[in-house]
C-alpha positions in Angstrom: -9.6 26.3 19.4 -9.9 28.5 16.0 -9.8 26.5 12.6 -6.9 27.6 10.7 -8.6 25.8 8.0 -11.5 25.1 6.3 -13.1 23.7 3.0 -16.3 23.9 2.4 -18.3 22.6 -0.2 -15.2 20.9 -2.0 -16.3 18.8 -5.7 -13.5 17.7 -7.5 -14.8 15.2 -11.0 -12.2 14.1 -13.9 -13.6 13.9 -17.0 -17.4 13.3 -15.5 -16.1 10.8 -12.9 -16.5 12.5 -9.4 -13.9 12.4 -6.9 -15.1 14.7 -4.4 -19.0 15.6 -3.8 -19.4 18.2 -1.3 -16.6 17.6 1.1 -16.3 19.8 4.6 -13.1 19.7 5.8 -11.9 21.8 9.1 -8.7 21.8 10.5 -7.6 23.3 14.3 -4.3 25.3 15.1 -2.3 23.0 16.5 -4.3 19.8 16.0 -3.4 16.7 14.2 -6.3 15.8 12.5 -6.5 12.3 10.6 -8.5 11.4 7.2 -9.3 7.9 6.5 -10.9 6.2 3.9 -11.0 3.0 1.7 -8.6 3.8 -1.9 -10.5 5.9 -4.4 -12.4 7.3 -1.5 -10.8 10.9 -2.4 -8.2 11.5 0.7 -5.9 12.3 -1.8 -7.2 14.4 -4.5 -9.0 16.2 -1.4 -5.3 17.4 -0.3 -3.9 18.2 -3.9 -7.1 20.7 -4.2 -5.8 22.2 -0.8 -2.5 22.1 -1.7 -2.9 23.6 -5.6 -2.2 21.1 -7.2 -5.1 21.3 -8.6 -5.7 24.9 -9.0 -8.5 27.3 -8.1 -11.1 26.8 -10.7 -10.4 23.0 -11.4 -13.0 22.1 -8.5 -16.3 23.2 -6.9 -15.9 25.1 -3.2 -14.0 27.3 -1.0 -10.6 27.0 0.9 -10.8 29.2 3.9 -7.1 29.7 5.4 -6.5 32.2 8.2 -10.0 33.5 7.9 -9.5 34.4 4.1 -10.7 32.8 1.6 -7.8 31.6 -0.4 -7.3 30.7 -4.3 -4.2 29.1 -4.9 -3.0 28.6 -8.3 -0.1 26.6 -7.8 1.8 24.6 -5.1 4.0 27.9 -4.3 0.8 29.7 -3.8 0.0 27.0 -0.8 3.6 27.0 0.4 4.0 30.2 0.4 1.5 30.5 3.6 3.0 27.6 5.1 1.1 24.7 3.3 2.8 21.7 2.7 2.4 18.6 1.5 4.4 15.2 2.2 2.9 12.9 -0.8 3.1 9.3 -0.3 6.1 9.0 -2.9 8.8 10.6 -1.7 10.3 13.9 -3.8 14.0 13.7 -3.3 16.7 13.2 -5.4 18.8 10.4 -4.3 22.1 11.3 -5.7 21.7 14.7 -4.4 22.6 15.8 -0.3 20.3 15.6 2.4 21.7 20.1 2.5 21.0 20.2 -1.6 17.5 18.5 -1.5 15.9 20.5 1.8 16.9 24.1 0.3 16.6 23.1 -3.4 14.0 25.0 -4.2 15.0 28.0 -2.2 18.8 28.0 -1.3 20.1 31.0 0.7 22.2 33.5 -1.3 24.3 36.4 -0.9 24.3 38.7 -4.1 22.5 35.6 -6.3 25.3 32.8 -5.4 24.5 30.3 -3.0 25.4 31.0 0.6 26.6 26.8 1.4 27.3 28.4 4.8 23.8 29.2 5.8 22.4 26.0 3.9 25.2 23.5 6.3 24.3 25.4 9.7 20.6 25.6 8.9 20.1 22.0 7.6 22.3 20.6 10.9 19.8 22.8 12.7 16.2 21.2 10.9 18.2 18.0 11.2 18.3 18.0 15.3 14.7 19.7 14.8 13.4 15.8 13.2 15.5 13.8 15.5 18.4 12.8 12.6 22.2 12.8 13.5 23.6 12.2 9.6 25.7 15.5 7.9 24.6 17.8 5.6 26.5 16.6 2.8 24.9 13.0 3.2 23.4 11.6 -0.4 19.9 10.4 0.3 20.7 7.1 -1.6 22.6 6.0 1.6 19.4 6.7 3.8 16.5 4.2 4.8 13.0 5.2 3.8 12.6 6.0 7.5 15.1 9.1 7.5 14.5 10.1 4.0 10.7 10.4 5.6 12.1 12.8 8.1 14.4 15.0 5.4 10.7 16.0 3.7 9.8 16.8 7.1 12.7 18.9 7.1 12.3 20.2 4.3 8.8 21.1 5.3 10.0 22.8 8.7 12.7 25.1 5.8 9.5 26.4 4.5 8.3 27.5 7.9 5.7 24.7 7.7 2.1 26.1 9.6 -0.1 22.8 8.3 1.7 20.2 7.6 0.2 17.5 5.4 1.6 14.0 5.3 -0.7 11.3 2.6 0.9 7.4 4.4 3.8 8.4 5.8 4.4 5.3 7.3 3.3 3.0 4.4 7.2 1.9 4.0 8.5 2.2 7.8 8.8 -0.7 10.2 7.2 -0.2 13.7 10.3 1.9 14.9 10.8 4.2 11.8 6.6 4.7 12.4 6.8 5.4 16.2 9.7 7.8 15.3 7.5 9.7 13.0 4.6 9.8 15.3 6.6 11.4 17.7 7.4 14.0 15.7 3.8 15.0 15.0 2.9 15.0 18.5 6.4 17.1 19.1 5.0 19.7 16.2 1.4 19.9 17.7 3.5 20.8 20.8 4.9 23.9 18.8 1.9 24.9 17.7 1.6 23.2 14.3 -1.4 21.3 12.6 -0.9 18.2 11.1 -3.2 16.3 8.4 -2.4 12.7 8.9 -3.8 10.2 6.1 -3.3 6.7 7.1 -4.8 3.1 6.8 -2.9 1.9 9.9 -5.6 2.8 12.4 -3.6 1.8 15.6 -1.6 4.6 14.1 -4.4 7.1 13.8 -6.1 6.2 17.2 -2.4 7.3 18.6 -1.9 10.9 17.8 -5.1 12.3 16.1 -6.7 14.5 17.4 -10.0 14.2 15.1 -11.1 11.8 12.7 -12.7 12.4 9.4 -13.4 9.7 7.2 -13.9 9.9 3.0 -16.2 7.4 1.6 -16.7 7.6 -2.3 -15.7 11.4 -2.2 -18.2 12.4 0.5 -17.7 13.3 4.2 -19.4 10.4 6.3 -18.3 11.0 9.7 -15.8 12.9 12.1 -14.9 11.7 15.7 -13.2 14.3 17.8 -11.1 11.8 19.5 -10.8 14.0 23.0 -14.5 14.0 23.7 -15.3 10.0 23.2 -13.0 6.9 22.7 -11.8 5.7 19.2 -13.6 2.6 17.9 -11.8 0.8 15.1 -15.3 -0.7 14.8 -16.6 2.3 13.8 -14.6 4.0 11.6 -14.1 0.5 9.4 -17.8 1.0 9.4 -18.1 4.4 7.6 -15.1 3.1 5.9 -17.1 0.6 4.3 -20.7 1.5 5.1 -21.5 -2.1 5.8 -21.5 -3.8 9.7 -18.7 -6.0 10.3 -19.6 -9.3 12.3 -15.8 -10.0 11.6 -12.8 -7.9 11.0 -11.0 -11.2 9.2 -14.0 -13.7 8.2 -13.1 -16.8 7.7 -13.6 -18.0 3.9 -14.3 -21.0 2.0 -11.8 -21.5 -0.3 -11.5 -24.1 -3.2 -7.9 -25.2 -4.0 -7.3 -27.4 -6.5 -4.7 -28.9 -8.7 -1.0 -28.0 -8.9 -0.8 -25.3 -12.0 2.1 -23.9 -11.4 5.7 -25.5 -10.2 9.2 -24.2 -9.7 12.1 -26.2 -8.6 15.6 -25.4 -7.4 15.2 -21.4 -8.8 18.6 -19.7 -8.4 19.7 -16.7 -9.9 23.1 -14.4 -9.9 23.4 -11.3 -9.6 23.7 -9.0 -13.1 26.2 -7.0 -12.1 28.3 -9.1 -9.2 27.8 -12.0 -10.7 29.7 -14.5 -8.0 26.8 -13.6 -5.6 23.6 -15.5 -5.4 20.6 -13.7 -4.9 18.0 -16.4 -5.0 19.4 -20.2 -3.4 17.7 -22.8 -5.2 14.1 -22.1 -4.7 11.0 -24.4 -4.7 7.2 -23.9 -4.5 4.4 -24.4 -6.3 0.5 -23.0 -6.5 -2.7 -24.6 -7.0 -6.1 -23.7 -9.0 -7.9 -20.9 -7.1 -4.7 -20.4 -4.7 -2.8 -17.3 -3.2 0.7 -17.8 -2.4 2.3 -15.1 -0.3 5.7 -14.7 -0.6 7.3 -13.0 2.6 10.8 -11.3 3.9 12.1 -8.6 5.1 13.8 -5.4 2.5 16.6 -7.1 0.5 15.4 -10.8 1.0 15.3 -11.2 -2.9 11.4 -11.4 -3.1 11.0 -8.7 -6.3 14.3 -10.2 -7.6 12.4 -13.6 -7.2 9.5 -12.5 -9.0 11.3 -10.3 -11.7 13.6 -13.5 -12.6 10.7 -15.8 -12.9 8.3 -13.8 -15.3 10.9 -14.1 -18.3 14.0 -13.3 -16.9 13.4 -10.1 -16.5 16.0 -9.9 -13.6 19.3 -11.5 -13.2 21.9 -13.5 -14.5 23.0 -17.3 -14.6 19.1 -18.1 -13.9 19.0 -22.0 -13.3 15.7 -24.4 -12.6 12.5 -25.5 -13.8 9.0 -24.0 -14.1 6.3 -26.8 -14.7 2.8 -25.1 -15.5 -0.1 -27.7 -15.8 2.4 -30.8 -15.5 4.1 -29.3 -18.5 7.8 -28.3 -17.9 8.0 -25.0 -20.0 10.4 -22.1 -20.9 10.5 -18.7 -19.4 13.5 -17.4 -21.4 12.1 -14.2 -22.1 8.8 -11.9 -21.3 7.1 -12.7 -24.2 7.5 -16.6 -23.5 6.4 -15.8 -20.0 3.0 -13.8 -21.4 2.3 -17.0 -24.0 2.9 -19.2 -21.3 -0.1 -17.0 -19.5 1.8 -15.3 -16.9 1.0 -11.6 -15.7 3.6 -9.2 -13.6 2.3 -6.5 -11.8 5.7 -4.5 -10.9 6.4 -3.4 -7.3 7.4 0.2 -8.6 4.1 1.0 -11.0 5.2 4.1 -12.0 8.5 3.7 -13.1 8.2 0.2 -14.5 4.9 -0.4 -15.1 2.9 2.3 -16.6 3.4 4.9 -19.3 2.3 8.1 -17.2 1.6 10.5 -20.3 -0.7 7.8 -22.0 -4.5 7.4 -21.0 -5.5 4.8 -18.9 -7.0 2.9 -22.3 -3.3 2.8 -24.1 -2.0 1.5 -20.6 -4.8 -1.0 -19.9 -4.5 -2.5 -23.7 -0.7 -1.7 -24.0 -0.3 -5.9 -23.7 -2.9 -6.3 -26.4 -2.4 -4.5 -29.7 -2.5 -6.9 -31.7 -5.8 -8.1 -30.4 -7.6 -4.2 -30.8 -5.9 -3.4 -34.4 -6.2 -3.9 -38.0 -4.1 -4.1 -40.6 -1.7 -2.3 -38.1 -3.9 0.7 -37.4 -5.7 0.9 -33.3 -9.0 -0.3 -34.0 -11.0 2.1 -31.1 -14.2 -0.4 -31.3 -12.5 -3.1 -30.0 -10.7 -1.1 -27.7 -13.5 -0.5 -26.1 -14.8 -4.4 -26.6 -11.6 -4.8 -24.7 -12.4 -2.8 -21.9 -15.7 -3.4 -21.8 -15.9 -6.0 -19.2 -13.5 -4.7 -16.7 -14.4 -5.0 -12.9 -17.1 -3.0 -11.5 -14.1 -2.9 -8.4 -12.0 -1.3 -11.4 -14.0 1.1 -13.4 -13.3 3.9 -10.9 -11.1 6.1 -13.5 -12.5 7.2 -17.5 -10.6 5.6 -20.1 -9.5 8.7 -21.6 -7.7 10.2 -18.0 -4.3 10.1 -18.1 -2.5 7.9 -15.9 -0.2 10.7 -14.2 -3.5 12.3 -13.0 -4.6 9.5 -11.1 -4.2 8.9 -7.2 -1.2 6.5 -6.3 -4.2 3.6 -5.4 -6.0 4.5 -8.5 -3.0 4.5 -10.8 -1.4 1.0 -9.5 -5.2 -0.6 -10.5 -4.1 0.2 -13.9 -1.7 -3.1 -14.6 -4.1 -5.5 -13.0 -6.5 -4.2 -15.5 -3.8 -4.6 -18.7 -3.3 -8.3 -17.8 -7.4 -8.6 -17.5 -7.6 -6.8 -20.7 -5.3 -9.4 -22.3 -7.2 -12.0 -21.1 -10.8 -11.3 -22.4 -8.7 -10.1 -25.7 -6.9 -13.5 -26.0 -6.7 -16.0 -23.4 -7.3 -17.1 -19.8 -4.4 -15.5 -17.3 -2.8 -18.4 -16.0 -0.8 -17.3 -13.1 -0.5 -13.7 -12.1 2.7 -12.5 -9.8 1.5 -9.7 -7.7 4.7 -7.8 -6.3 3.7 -4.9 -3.5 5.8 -3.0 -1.0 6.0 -4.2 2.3 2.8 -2.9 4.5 1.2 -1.3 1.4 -2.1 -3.2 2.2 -3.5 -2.6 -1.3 -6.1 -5.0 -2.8 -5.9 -7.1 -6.4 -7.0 -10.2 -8.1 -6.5 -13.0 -10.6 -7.0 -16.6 -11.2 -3.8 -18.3 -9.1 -1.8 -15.6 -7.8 1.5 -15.1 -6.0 2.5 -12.0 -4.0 3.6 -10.3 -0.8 1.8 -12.0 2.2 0.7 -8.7 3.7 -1.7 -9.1 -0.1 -3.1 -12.1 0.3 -5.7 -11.6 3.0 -7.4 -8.8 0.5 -7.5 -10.7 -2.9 -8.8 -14.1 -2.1 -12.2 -12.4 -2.5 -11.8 -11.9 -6.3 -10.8 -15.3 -7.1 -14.1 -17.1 -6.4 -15.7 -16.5 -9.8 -12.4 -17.2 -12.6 
């Protein structure tokens, strides 16, 4: 088949840090072709250079599109020949109409007012075109993630979409919202239209692609054309990693010790209807050197569970007791929470748990200013003393980048690092309460640690050495 596009020779560094070292990338009219890679490995900085978000002259290479070699200085550029992107954070408004968000930023008009005509009978028509049966004039809010995946794919289709790029689309979904969205791939590849599918859900991948590529540390390591030989998991965990795996899951030795931290009979209200009980008299406890996964389906009350303990940050009417080292104490507030040792990294990271306009060094030693200042005044030596031991797993951004610049799986590495940076700056973390979206599958650490189950599994590795 003919490539509609390639890169070639794609190198992509922030601020002497490369992201991208020579990537090939070629993609088939029609095809779905999947990347993979472990996070940082460049997936996703590799599709904002193709999409212009990162304009022509901010990397190394050439995008070849249609047989011309293109040099897109902006997302519209892309767009404008049918590029677009589907990041892994959706960009709708909630408060706005499914109508309002697809044709927002290009409503039909008739002599410069909008024609709400055209925009109702065309969005009913992109509607039936993803598979969804809501009106028009439905408000996003009252969608699942599921549909609200398939109004950016209708949006995209509005565009008259010719590659279509989607960076985890089903991070968020449950197995029928994800087998929904498959579907529609494999309906578009029907139509003609190439897909780029970037995925950790490899069951997923093996599915619908058509060809595998797989990113490690921002170089091309391998491509499988999945119609001319069988997909092995085996193998593409392999480049993924660029180790052998003698297990997928191996078993570990872990060392639990003593109770450090309690909580009994944990009940909290809701702030705003306050007769309604959102957490029912909750116990559990964790030992030295344990992970504690905390599971339930959207809406159980887990990140209102977790908010509420770390200094009732969420809720009202909080009742129980926290014991931390056989020592009842009080969590009344965040700052009695952070003495007490405790460490919160926020389910949304963006909104609530990182300033995007600062660097990642005012971020990582937000928690800490009085530990890397003088007589009121940022002392930038011990900043740097600060930050100085940070994880080797870590160190995978500069100091000086700015936060909104980094990759979602870069960014969210940002508040682990904070509460590590308070640590060497002060004192030992204690406990630290790792909330994650369903299915994200990211990976963390700390000393004892509670978080979503689907976490565990991936940070019981860092834990052997606090």
């Amino acid at each position: 088949m003919t490539a509609i596009l390639e890169m070639r020779g794609v190198s992509k560094s922030f601020s002497g840090v490369q992201a991208l070292r020579d990537v090939n990338f070629t993609v088939e009219a029609g095809q779905i072709h999947a990347l993979v890679g472990e996070n940082g490995a460049g997936k996703s900085t590799l599709m904002k250079v193709l999409s212009g978000v990162y304009p022509h002259g901010d990397y190394e290479g050439s995008i070849i599109f249609d047989g011309e070699e293109r040099r897109f200085r902006d997302v519209n550029d892309s767009e404008a020949l049918g590029i677009i992107i589907i990041h892994q954070e959706l960009a709708l408004i909630p408060l706005m109409s499914i109508a309002e968000n697809i044709f927002l930023s290009h409503p039909p008009s008739r002599l410069g007012v909008i024609d709400r005509d055209t925009v109702y009978r065309r969005t009913q028509e992109l509607l039936a075109q993803v598979g969804l049966t809501e009106m028009p004039d439905t408000l996003v809010t009252d969608l699942g993630v599921g549909k609200q995946q398939l109004v950016e794919i209708a949006k995209a289709l509005s565009k008259r979409v010719r590659l279509l790029i989607l960076d985890e689309p089903t991070a968020s979904l449950n197995e029928n919202d994800s087998a929904a969205l498959l579907d529609r791939l494999l309906a578009f590849r029907a139509q003609g239209i190439a897909s780029i599918l970037i995925s950790h859900k490899l069951s997923e991948v093996a599915r619908v692609a058509d060809r595998i590529t797989v990113l490690r540390d921002g170089r091309t390591v391998d491509s499988i054309d999945c119609r001319a030989e069988p997909v092995e998991e085996d193998r593409i965990i392999r480049s993924m990693v660029n180790r052998d795996l003698a297990h997928r899951f191996p078993q570990r030795a872990a060392t639990i010790g003593a109770s450090v931290f309690a909580v009994q009979d944990w009940t909290v209200h809701h702030p705003l209807h306050r007769d309604r009980r959102v957490i029912k008299g909750v116990d559990f406890e964790v030992r030295r050197g344990e992970v504690v996964g905390i599971a339930g389906l959207m809406g159980a009350g887990r990140t209102e569970f977790a908010m509420s303990l770390f200094g009732r940050a969420w809720g009202d009417r909080i009742s129980g007791r926290v014991w931390l080292d056989g020592r009842e104490v009080n969590l009344s507030s965040v700052a009695a929470a952070i003495g007490a040792g405790l460490a919160y990294v926020t389910e949304d990271r963006k909104q609530l748990g990182l300033i995007l306009d600062a660097d990642v060094r005012k971020n990582i030693t937000l928690a800490s200013l009085g530990r890397v200042a003088r007589q009121g005044v940022i002392d930038a030596d011990q900043v740097l003393r600060c930050l100085s031991g940070d994880r080797p797993a870590l160190r995978r951004q500069p100091a000086e980048g700015g936060a909104v610049e980094m990759a979602d799986d870069r960014s969210e590495s940002i508040i682990p690092r904070r509460a590590y940076a308070r640590h060497r700056c002060r004192g030992k973390i204690r406990n630290l309460l790792y909330n994650q979206r369903a299915c994200r599958g990211r990976q963390g650490g700390g000393d004892d640690l509670v978080g979503n189950a689907g976490t565990a599994r991936g940070l019981r590795p860092h834990l052997r050495d606090e």
